[in-house]
N, C-alpha and C positions, 0 to 999 in steps of 0.2 A: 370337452372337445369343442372344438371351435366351429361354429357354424358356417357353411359356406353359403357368400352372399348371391341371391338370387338375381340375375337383370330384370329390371322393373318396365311393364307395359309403359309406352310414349304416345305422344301424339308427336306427329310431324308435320312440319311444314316446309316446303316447296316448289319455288314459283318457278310457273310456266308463265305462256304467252298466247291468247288466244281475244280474237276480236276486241271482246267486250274488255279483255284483262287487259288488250293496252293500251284501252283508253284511261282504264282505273287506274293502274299501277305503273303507268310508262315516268319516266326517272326515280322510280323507288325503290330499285334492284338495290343492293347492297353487297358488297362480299361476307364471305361465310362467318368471316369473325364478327361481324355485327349483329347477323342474324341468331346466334346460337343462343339456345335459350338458357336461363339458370339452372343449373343443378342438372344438366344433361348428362346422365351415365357415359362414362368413358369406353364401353363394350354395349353391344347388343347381339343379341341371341336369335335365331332362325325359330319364327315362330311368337315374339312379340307382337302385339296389338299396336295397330297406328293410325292417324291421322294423318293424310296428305294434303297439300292446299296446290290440286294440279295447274290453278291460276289466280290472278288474285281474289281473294274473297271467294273462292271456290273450293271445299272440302269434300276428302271422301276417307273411308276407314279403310283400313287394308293392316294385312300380318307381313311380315317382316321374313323374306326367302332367305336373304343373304344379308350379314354384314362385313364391314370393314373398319378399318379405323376412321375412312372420309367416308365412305358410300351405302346407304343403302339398297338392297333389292324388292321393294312393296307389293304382294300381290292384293287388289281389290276386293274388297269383301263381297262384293256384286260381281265378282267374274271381271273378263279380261287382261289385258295385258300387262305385265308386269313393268311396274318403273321404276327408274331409275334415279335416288335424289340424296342432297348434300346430308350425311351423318352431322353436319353441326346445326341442319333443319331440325331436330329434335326438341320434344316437351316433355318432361315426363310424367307419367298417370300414375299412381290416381291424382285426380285434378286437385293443386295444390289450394289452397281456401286464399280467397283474395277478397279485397272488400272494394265491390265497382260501385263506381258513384254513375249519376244519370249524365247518361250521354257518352259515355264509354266504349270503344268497341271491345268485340267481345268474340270467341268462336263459340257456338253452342251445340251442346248434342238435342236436338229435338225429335229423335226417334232411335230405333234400334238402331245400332250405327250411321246413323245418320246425323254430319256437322254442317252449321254453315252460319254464316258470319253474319249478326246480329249486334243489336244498339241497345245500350241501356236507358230502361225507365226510370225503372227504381232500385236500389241496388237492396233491397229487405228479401225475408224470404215469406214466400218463392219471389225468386227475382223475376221482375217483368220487364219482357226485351218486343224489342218490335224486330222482325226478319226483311231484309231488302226488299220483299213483297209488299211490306206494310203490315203485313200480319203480327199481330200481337200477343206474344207468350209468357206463359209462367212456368220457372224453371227451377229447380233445386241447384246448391253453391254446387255441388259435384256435375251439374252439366254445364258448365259454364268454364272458359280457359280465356287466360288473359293472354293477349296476343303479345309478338315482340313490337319493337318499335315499328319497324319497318310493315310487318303485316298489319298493325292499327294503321297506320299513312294509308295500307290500301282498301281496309275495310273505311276508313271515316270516304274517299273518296269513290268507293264503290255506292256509300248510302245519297254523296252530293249528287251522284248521276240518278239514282234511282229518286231521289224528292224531282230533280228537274224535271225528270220526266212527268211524275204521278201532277207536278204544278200542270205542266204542260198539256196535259189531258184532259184536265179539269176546265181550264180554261177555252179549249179547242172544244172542248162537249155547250159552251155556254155561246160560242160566235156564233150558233144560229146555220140556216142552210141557206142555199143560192136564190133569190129571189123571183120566179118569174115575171119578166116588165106587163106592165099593164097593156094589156090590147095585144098581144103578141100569140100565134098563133104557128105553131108550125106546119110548115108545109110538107108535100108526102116524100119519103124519102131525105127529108132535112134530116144531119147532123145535131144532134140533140145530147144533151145530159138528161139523164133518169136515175132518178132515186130506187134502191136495189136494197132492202135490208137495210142494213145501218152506212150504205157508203152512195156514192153517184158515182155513177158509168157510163162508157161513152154505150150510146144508142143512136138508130133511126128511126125518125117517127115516120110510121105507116099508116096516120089519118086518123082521123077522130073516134071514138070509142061511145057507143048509143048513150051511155050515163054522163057525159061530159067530158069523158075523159081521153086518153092520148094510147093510143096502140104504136108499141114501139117493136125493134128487133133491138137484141144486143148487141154492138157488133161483134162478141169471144162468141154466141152465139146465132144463128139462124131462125129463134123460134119467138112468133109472135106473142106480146103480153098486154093486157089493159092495164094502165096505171092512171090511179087520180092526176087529175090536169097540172095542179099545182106541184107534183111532183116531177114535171117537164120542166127543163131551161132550155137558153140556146146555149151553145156552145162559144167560148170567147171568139173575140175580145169584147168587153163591156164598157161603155162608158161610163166609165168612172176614175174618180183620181185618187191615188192607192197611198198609203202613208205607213209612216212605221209607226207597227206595233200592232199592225193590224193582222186578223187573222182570213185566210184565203184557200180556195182552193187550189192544185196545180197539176198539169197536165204528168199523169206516172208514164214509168217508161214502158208499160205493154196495155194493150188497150183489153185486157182481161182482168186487168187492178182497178180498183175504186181509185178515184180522184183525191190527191192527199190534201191532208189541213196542215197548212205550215202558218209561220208567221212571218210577216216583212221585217230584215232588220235594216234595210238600207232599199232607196228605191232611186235610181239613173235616170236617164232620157226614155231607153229605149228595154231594161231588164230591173229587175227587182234582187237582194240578196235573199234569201227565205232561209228559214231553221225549221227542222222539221222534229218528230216525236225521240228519232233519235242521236238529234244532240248534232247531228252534222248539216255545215254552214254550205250554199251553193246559189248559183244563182238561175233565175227563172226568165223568160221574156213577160214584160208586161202583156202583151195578147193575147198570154196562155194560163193568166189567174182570174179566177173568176170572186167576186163581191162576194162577201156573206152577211144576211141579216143584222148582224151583230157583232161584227166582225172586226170593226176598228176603237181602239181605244178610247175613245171619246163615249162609245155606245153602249160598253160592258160596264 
């Protein structure tokens, strides 16, 4: 008797679109016949194992409600709402043996149903991947899927924005803080910068503090605080002459935010262009960036 053939668990992939995904994957959409993956079962079954990729570079596992010939139905292995995606988004499990060289992308399971899109190190076993967090794993070949064309385009460009950033932080933690000018004393009720934890905030100084130091109010707040001296600025504009590549503070838009560190990429008469941690280009007025210690290219 002839055995009747079983539908075999998938992983799936299916792009959406959300903030960060179109920065990643904007022009890397494809149609269905490009994306389909090899050896994808011509049926599936209510109740198959899947992987979804709900944007780019973004996985989740989920079982399989409904099929069709083009559609699936996915419920979430975490609960929620069920979705809706292309039947030629399919992979099929068990994960088939592939041999990744370093620097590959990759989808990986790093926990109980848990995928997400990772970089190769070394392709031996356990393979070692690094996670768009930077985090560094080791993995057996069975938790490892070779992506199609189209989803590696948006994992290698998922990993470009996550290095830019992690550069960009690195070097914004080394520009140093706002300088206090020598001889400079605020006056009571002066508009001031004050250092808050790891950021600066707009404050007012409320006079001198018995240790040396500066008694401010915040202004998201009402309540008096002693801060070391040196951790007092004035508030822009600074005389100073600003250049690119240099690293800066710049006025946020609620006065309950720290003061962001952006970088000059271009600098006018009267405004500066800045980039800031996440990746988006805008411009500033020169009167509202303040100097940092360490701040311009010539000093790092």
């Amino acid at each position: 008797m002839t055995t009747p053939l079983r539908p075999q668990p998938i992983v799936v992939v299916a792009t959406g679109f959300a903030s960060f995904a179109m920065l990643v994957a904007s022009g890397c959409r494809s149609d269905d016949s490009n994306r389909k993956a090899p050896g994808a079962p011509a049926v599936l079954a209510r109740g198959d194992n899947v992987v979804v990729e709900r944007a780019a570079a973004d996985f989740f596992e989920g079982r399989v409600l409904a099929a069709s010939e083009s559609r699936l139905k996915v419920q979430m292995a975490s609960e929620g709402d069920p979705v809706d995606v292309a039947r030629s988004d399919a992979y099929r499990l068990p994960v088939p043996l592939h041999d990744f060289r370093a620097a590959d992308p990759a989808i990986c399971r790093t926990a109980d149903a848990v995928w997400l899109a990772c970089r190769v190190i070394d392709g031996g076993d356990p393979r070692k991947v690094t996670l768009l967090s930077g985090e560094p794993r080791s993995l057996r070949p069975g938790d490892m899927l070779a992506p199609t064309e189209v989803t590696a385009l948006g994992i290698r460009r998922a990993f470009d924005v996550a290095d830019t950033r992690r550069r960009f932080v690195d070097q914004a933690e080394h520009a140093g803080e706002p300088a206090r000018p020598h001889g400079w004393t605020p006056g009571r009720k002066e508009p001031v910068l004050a250092r808050r934890e790891l950021g600066w905030y707009a404050a007012h100084s409320l006079g001198a503090a018995s240790d040396g130091g500066v008694v401010v109010s915040w202004d998201s707040e009402d309540i008096p605080v002693a801060i070391p001296g040196g951790h007092v600025v004035p508030v822009p504009p600074f005389e100073h002459t600003f250049v690119i590549g240099e690293f800066v503070l710049t006025r946020p838009a609620s006065m309950s935010e720290a003061w962001e560190v952006v970088r000059i990429t271009g600098v006018g008469a009267d405004e500066a262009s800045v980039i800031g941690q996440t990746g988006e280009n805008r411009r500033a007025p020169l009167n509202q960036l303040v100097p940092l210690t360490h701040g311009a290219p010539t000093e790092r």
